[in-house]
Short mmCIF file of the C-alpha atoms (twelve columns), coordinates in Angstrom:
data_MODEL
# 
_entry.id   MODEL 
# 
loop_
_atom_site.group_PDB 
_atom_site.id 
_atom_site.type_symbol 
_atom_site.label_atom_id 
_atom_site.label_alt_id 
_atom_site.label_comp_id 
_atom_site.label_asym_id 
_atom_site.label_seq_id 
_atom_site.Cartn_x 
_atom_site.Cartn_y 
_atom_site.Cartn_z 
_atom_site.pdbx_PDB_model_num 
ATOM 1   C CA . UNK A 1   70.130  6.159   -3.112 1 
ATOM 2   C CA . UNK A 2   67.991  4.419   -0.692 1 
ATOM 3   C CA . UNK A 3   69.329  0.864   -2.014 1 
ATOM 4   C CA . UNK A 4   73.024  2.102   -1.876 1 
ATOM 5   C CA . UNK A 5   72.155  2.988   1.614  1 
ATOM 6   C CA . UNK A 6   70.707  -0.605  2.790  1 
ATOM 7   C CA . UNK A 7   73.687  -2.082  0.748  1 
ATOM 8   C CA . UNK A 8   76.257  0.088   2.980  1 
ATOM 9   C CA . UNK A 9   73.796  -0.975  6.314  1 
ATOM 10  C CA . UNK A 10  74.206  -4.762  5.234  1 
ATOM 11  C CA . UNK A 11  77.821  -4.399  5.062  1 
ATOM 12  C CA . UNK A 12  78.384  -2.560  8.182  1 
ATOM 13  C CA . UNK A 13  76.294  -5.054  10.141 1 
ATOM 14  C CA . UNK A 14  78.211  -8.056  8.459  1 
ATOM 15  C CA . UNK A 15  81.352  -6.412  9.378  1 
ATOM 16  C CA . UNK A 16  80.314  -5.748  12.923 1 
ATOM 17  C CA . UNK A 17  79.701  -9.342  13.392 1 
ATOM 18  C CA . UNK A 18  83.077  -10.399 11.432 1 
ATOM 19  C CA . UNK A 19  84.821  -7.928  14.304 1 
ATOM 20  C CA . UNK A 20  82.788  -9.608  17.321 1 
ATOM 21  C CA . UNK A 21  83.369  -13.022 16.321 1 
ATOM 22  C CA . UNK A 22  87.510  -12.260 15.862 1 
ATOM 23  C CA . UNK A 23  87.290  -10.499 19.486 1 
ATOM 24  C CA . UNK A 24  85.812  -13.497 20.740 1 
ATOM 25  C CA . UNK A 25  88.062  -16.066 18.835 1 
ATOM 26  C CA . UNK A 26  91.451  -13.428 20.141 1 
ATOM 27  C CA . UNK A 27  89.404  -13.648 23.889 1 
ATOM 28  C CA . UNK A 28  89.563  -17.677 23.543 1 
ATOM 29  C CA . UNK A 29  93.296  -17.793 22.314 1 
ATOM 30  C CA . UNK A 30  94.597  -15.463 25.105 1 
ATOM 31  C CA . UNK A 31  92.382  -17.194 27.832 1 
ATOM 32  C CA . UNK A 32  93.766  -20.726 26.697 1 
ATOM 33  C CA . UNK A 33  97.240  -19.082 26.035 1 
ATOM 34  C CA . UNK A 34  97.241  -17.523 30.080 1 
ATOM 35  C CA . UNK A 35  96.391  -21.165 31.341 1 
ATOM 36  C CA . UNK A 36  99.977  -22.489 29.222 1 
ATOM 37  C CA . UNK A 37  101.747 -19.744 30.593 1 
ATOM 38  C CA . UNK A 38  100.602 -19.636 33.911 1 
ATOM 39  C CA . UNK A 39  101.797 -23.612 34.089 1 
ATOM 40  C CA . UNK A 40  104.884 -22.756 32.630 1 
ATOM 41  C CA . UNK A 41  105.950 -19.663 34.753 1 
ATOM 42  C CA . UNK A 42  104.447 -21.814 38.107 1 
ATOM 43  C CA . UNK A 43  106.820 -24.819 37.209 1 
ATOM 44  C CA . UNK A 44  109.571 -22.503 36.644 1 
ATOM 45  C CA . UNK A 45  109.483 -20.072 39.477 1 
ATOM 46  C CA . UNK A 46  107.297 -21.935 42.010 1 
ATOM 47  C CA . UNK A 47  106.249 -20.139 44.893 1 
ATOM 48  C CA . UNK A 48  105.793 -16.457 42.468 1 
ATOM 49  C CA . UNK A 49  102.436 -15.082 41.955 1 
ATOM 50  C CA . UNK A 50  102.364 -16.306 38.197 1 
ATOM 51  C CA . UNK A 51  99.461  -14.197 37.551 1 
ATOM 52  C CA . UNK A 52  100.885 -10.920 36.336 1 
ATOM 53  C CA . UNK A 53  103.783 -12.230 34.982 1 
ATOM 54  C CA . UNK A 54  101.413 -14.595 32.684 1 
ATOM 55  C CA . UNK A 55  99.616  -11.079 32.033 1 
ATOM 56  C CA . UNK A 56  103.009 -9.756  30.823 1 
ATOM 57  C CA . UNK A 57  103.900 -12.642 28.861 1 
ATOM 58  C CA . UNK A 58  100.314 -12.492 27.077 1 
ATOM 59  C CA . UNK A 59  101.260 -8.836  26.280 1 
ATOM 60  C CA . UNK A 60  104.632 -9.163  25.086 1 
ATOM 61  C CA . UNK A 61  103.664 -12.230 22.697 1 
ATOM 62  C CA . UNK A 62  102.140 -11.373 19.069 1 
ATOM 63  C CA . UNK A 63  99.463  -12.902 18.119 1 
ATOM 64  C CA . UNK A 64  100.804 -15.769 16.047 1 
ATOM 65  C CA . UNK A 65  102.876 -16.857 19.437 1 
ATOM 66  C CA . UNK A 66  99.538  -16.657 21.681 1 
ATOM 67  C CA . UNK A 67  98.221  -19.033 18.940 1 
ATOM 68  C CA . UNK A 68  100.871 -21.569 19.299 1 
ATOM 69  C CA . UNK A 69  100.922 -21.425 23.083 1 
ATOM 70  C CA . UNK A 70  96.821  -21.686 23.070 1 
ATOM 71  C CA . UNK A 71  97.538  -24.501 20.755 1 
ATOM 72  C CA . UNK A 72  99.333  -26.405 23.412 1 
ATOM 73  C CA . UNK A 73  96.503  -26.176 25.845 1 
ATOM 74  C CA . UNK A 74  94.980  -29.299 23.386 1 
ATOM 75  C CA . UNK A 75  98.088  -30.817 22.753 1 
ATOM 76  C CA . UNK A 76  100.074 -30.765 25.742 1 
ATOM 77  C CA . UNK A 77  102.904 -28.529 26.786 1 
ATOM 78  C CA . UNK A 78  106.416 -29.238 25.117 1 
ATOM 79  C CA . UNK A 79  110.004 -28.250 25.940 1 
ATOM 80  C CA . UNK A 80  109.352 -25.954 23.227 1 
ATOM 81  C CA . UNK A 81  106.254 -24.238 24.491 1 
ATOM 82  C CA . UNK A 82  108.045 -23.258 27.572 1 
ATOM 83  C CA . UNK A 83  111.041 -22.233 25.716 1 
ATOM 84  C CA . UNK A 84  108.977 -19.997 23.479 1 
ATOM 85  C CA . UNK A 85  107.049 -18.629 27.158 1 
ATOM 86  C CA . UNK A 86  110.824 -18.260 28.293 1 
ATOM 87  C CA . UNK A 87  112.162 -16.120 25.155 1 
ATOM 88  C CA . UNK A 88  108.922 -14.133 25.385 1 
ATOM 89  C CA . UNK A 89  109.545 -13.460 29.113 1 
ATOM 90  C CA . UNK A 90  112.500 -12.075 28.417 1 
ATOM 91  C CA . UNK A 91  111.576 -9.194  26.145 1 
ATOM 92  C CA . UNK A 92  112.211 -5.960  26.835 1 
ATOM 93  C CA . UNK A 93  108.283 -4.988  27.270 1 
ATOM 94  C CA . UNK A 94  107.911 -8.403  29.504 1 
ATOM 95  C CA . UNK A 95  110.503 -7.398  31.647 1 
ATOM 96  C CA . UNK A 96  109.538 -3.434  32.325 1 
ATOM 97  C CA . UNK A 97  106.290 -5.270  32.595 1 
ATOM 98  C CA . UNK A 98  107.146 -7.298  35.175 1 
ATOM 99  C CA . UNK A 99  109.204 -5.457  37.365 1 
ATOM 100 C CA . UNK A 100 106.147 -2.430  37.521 1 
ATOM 101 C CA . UNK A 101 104.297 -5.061  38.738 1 
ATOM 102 C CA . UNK A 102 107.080 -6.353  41.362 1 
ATOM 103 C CA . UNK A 103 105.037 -6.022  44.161 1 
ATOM 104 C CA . UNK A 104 102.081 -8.208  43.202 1 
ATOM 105 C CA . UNK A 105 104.567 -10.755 41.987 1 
ATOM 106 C CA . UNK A 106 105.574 -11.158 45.968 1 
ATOM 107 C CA . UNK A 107 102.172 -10.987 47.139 1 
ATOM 108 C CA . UNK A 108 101.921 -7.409  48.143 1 
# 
């Protein structure tokens, strides 16, 4: 029993560490991810706080798309980065997203 015990104990703490070092990795993606969108959103609406609607963005996008936007902080920004920040934008959850936080957007 004592042996099935430290086995399950092992596990746990290997899994524990698996989980950190994916919250981390997700942490780095949506960090790199925000700095693409925020570029994309200033360039496209200049003079809007681009702040919360980046934060909006990040939450509408799934986690393959904050991947492939993260991905263009190394290789550079494309039409179809910003297309892809565009079409994310304009979901439903981006949208309710952005308009709750209407006020911030025009620096109240």
């Amino acid at each position: 029993m004592t042996m099935k015990l430290t086995s399950l104990t092992c596990a746990a703490v290997i899994l524990s560490g698996c989980a950190a070092a994916n919250d981390a990795a997700d942490a780095v993606a949506r960090d790199r991810a925000k700095t693409v969108v925020n570029g994309v959103v200033e360039e496209r609406f200049p003079g809007l706080n681009a702040r919360p609607v980046t934060d909006c963005i990040i939450d509408a996008a799934t986690a393959g798309e904050i991947l492939e936007i993260a991905g263009a902080s190394v290789t550079g920004v494309t039409q179809s980065t910003a297309e892809k920040v565009v079409e994310i934008a304009a979901r439903p959850e981006a949208v309710n997203c952005i308009a709750d936080n209407s006020l911030t957007l025009l620096g109240g």
